[in-house]
N, C-alpha and C positions, 0 to 999 in steps of 0.2 A: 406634359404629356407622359404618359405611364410605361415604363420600359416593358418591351416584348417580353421578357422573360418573367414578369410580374404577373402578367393574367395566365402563365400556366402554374407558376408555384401557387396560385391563389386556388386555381382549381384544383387543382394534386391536393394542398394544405384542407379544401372542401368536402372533396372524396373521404380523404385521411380520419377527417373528422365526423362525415357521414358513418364510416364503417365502425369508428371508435364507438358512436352513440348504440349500434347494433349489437357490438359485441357486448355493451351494457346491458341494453335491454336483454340480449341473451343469456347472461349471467344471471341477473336478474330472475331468467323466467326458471333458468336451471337449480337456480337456488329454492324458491318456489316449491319447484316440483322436486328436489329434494326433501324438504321440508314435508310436504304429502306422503310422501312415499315413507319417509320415517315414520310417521302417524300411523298409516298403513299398514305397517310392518309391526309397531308395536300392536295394533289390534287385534289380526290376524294370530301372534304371537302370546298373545291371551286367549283367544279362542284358542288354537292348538294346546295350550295348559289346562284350560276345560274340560277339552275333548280326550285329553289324556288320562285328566282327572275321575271324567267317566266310564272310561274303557277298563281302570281299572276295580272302577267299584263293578263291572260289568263283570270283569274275569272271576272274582269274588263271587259273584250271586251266581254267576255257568259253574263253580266246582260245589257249591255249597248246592246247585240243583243236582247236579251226579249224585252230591255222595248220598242225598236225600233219596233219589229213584236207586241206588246201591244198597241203600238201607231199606226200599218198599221190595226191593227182589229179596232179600234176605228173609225178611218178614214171609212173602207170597212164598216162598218155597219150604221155608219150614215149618206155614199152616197149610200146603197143598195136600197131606196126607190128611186132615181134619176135613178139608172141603169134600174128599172122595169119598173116605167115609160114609158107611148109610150110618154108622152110630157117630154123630160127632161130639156129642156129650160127653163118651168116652173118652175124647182123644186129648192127649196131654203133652204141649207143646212146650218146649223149654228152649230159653235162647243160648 
């Protein structure tokens, strides 16, 4: 006959071991999803070196366009006395 106190340590010992399996599987799933989330992280992490990458060839092409429309105002205003002009054949523009 089996001692009373044997069919509760057997279910305590059951539980014990049901919750040990979960914490497995939890670890498990956390590791997992560790592992994703690094992947993730490096991708994201490349694209933002991309996107940097372009922002900068972007700030390059906006000053190289100023200084271009800086150099078509230069230009426009020290032929604007030749466009007014009735005689513009005459007029003699030096930069």
């Amino acid at each position: 006959m089996p001692k009373p106190g044997h069919a509760a340590d057997a279910d305590a010992l059951d539980r014990l071991e049901e919750k040990v399996k979960q914490l497995v599987a939890l670890v498990g799933r956390q590791r997992a999803e560790q592992a994703r989330m690094a992947e993730e992280l490096q991708k994201v992490t490349q694209e933002l070196e991309a996107t940097r990458a372009r922002l900068q060839e972007l700030d390059g092409t906006a000053a190289e366009a100023a200084s271009l429309v800086k150099e078509r105002d230069i230009i426009r205003a020290a032929s604007a006395p030749c466009w007014n002009s009735s005689r513009a054949s005459t007029c003699s523009v030096r930069p």
